[in-house]
N, C-alpha and C positions, 0 to 999 in steps of 0.2 A: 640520251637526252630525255630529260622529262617532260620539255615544252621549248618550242620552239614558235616564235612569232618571227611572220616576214611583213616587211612595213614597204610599201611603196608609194610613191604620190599618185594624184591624177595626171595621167599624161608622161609620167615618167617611168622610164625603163629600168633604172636602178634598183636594188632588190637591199634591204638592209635587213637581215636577222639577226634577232636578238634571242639567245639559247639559254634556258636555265636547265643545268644540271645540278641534281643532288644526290652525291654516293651513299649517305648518310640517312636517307628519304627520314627527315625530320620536317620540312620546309612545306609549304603548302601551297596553290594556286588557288583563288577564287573572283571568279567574275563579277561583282556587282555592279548596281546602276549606279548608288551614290556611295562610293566607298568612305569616305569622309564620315558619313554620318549612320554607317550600319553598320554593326557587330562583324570583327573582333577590332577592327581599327578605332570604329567610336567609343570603346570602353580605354585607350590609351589615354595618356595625359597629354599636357601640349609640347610642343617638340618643343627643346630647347635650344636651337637653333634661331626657330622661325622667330619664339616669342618667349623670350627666355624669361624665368621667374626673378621678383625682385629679390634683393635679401631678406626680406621679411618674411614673403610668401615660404620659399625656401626654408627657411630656418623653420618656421612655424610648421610646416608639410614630415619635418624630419623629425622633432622633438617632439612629437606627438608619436611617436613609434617606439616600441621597445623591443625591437628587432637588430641584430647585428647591424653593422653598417657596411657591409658588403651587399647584403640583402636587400637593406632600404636604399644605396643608391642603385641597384639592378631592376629593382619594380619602377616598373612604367607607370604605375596609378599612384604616386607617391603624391605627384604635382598638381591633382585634381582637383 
């Protein structure tokens, strides 16, 4: 294991670990205070999930590239 977190409440005796393994060590752990807003997470674009781009935004983000398009939908900064 490369990091293992154990989580328990106040007051409670239950133990929940949550273990990340990487055979591959590509992957990374980092602590910050406001991860949202600090390097390498603040240089992504917006999830698209959360707040997904309209068609416009989109279209306009894509055709502005002259990159494969395997590559421009793989980049995370495409949305930005």
């Amino acid at each position: 294991m490369k990091f293992v977190l154990h989580l328990t409440s106040l007051g409670q005796t239950d133990v929940v670990q949550i273990a990340y393994s990487d055979p591959r060590r590509l992957g990374r752990i980092r602590l910050r205070a406001d991860p949202v807003n600090e390097p390498p997470l603040s240089l992504l674009g917006p999830d698209p999930i959360v707040s997904p781009p309209t068609r416009e935004d989109w279209l306009a983000a894509v055709t502005k590239r002259r990159s494969p398009i395997k590559s421009v939908l793989l980049d995370q900064t495409v949305c930005v």
